[in-house]
N, C-alpha and C positions, 0 to 999 in steps of 0.2 A: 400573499408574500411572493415576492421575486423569486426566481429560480437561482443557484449559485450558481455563479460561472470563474471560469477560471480569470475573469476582471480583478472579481473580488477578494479571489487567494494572494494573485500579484499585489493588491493593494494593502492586505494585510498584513505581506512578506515585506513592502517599503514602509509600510509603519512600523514593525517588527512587532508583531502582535501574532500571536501563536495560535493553532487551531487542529482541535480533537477530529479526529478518524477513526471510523472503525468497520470492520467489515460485519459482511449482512447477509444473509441469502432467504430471507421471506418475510410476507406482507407485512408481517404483527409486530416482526422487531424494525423492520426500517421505520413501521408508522412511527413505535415506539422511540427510537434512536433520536427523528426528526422532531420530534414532540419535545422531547428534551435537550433541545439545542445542538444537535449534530449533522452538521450542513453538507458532511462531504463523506461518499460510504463506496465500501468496494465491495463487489462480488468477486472472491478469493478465489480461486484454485487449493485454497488450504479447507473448500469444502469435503475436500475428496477424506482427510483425514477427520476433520469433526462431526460431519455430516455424513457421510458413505462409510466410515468406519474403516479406510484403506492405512496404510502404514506409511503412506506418501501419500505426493499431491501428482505423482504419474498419470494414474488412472483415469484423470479427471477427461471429459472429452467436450469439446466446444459445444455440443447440446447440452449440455450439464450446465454450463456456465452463462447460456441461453437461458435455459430456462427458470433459473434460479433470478438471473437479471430484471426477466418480465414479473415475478413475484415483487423483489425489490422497490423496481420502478412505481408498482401499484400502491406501494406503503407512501414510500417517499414521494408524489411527483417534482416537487421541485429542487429537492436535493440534486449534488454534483457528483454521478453515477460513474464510477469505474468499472470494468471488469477486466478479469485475468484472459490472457489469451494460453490457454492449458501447455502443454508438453506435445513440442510438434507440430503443434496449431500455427507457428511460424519460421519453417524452416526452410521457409522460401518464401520470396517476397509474393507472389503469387497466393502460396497460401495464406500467408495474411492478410491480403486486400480479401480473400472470400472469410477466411472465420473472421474477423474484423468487420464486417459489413454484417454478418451473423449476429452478433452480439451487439452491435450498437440497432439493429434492426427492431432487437428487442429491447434498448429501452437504455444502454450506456452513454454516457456522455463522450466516454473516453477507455482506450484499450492499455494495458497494461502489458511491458515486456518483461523479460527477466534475459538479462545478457547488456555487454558493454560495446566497444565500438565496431565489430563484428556487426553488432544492428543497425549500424548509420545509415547506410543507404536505405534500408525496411523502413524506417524512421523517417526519411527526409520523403520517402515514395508516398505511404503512407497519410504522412501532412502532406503532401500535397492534394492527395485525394478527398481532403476533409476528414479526415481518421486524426482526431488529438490522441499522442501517445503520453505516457507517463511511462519511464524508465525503473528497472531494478535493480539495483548493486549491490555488491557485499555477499551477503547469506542469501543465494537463490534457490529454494528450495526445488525447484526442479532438475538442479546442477547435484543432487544429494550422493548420487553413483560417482559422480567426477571429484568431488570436494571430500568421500570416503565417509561423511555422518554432517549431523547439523553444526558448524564449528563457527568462529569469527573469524571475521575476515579482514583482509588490511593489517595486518597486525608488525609486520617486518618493511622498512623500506622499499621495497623493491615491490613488492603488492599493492602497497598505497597509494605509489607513485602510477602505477599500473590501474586503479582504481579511482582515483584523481582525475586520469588522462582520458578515462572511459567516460566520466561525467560530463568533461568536459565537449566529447567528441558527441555524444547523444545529443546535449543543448545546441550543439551549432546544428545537428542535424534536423534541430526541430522541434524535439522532447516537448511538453510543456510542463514538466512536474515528474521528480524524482524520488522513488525510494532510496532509503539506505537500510539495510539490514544486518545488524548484528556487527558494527565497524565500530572500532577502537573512539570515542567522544573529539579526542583531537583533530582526526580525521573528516568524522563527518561537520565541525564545526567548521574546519579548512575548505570542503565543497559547500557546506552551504552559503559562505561568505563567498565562494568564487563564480557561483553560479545565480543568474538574475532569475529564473525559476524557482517555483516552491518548491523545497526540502522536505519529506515526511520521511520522520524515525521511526525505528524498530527498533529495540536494542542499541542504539544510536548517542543515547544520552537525552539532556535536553537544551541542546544547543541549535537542533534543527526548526525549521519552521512550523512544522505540525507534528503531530505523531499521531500511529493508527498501532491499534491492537485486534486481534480474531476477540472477536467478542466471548469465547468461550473462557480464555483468560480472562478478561476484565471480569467475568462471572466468578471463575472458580471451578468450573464444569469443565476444565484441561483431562483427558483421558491423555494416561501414563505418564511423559516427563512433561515439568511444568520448566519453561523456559526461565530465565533467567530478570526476563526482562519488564515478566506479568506482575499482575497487581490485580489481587482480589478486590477489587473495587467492594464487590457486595457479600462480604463477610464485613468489610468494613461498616456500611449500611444499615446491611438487615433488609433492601426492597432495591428493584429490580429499576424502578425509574430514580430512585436515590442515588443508587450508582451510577449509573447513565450520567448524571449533572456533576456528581463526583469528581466522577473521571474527566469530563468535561471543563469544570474549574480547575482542577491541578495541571492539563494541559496550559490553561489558557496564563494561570499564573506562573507556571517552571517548576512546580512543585515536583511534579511526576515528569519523567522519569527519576528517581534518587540517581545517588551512586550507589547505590545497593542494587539500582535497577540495572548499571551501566556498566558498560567495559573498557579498561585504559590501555 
């Protein structure tokens, strides 16, 4: 089998054809994930809170995200590997070209930011150096001290517009593939039509071009509040690669996310 690349996400965003994500951080579930039709996985910085047991995704440090990516990659190899660039991991473009060289060293395809056009230059340095970046908007959970708790975003004119302008400032910088997290359906429906990049939702609706879940949701194995936007795949089920396809088919048809799953 071919390896994915970001050809074939473009070409399925001009067909309009939709596609499951979800994040991963070792051998047995990416083999797993990939075995079940899931071509594109991220190694989260939401390990820190599933996996390390932290109350955030602060904690987490670019060896973390390392070393969890070399697991991944060993499940997966021909999946389209992301990983998170942690908290401070890029607060300088300096530092990104070194923890970014880090974690694709170990086996990512592509680095992932979280911030809007404050990043552009990081972004535009970055692709240049052969670093593909994917963008985070909306709900960034390592913004969780500035934003006061996990809340939506976008939600009043004057945000939207401010989040709109951020997507659009990261694609010209370079971006190739964008999250939205936790933004009002309208919204993200309005960037994904505006942007020629793949669109993947969070809490998003399902108007955007993919969606990705922390796989601990799509389980049911969520410690404390259970977001808004999950779906026990595998209580639906009853089996662990049931779900997996599951979830996989209601992406692929617009089933999932509901408006039960969704925010207006």
């Amino acid at each position: 089998m071919k390896p994915t690349t970001m050809t074939h996400l473009r070409q399925l965003k001009d067909q309009n054809k939709k596609f499951a994500t979800i994040t991963a951080y070792d051998f047995s579930f990416a083999k797993l994930f990939f075995d079940e039709g899931i071509r594109v996985m991220l190694v989260g910085d939401s390990l820190g809170m599933t996996v390390q047991g932290h109350d955030s995704t602060l904690p987490v440090t670019v060896a973390d995200i390392a070393y969890h990516t070399t697991a991944v990659r060993r499940g997966a190899p021909e999946c389209l590997l992301l990983a998170d660039l942690p908290f401070m991991a890029y607060a300088t473009p300096e530092q990104a070209f070194e923890n970014a060289a880090t974690v694709m060293r170990a086996g990512a395809n592509m680095v992932k930011l979280e911030g809007g056009s404050w990043l552009a230059d990081t972004v535009r340095m970055l692709t240049e150096r052969a670093v593909p970046v994917c963008g985070h908007l909306g709900l960034t959970p390592q913004s969780v001290n500035i934003f006061g708790g996990y809340k939506v975003q976008g939600r009043d004119t004057a945000a939207a517009a401010t989040l709109f302008d951020d997507a659009k400032a990261l694609e010209a910088a370079g971006a190739q593939m964008l999250v939205l997290e936790c933004v009002p359906v309208a919204l993200a429906e309005r960037v994904t039509q505006a942007l020629s990049i793949p669109v993947i939702g969070i809490g998003a609706g399902n108007v955007t071009d993919g969606q990705i879940l922390v796989m601990h949701d799509a389980f049911g194995i969520t410690g404390g509040h259970i977001p808004k936007f999950a779906k026990d795949f595998l209580r639906e089920t009853g089996d662990i690669r049931a779900a997996v396809r599951a979830y996989v088919h209601e992406v692929e048809t617009g089933v999932y996310p509901g408006e039960e799953h969704s925010f207006q």
